[in-house]
N, C-alpha and C positions, 0 to 999 in steps of 0.2 A: 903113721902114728900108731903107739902102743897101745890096742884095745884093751883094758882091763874086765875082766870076766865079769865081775858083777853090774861093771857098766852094762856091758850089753844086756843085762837082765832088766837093767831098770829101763834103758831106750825102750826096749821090745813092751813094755808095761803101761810106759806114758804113752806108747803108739794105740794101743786100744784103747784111750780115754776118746769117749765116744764125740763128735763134733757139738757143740753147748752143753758140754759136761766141764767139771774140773773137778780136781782132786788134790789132796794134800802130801807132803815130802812123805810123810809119817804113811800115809795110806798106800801109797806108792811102792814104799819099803816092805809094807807087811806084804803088799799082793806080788809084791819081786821076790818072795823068799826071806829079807833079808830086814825084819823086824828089829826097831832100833835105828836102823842105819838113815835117818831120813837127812840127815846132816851131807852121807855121802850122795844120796839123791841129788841134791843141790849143787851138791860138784861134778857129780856127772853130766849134767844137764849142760854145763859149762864146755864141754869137751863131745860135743856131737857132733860127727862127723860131716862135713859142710855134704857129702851128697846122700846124707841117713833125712828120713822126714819125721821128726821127730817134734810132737807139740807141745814143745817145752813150756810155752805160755798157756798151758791147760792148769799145769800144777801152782800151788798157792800154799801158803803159810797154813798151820790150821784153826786159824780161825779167820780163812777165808781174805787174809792180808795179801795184797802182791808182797812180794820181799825185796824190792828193788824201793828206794828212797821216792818217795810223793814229789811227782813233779820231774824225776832227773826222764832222763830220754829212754832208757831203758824200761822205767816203769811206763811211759806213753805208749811207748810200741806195745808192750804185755797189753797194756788197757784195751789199744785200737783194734788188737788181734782177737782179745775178746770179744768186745763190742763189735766185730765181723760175723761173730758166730751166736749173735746174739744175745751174750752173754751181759748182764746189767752190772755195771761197773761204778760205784758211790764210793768218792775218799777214799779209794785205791784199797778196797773190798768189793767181795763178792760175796752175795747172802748163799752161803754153804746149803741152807735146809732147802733152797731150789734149784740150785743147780751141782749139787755134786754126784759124782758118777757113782752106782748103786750096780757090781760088774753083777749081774744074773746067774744063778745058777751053770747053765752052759757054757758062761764066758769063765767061772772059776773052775769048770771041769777039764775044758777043753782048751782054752788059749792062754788063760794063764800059766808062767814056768816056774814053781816051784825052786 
């Protein structure tokens, strides 16, 4: 399959969101470079390569919404894979001011890819 370049900036981005952290399409975008683009974030996500580890079900709406319809099987699975990691899951939200990923100085120096 055809990797698109900016995909792989955003896989490698969502892959340091830390284990009971989340983040949003929007935040994801600014810390991939690629500000604005949180629309493509969401389609990339879609197209991860079955043997990349990529925790897709870290990222969230921003204001902390899963983006998959209340109740369908998709949105379940996001839920459960949160709630594995801890994560508190209410009407398919997550309270963003505790749990979203805050990357640290060293994590914006050194392993984020611009």
């Amino acid at each position: 399959m055809f990797e698109h370049p900016q995909y792989t900036k955003i896989w490698r981005t969502v892959q340091l969101i830390p284990l009971g952290k989340v983040a949003s399409y929007g935040q994801i975008a600014d810390l991939a470079g690629l500000p604005g683009r949180s629309r493509l974030v969401g389609k990339s996500l879609g197209y991860v390569p079955k043997n990349m580890n990529v925790p897709w079900h870290r990222v969230l709406r921003s204001n902390g919404q899963i983006a998959f319809p209340t109740g369908s099987e998709q949105s379940q699975i996001q839920t459960g894979l949160l709630q594995l990691e801890e994560v508190a899951v209410f009407n398919n939200r997550v309270k963003f001011s505790l749990y979203q990923w805050q990357p640290d100085l060293a994590e914006m120096l050194w392993k984020l890819e611009y």
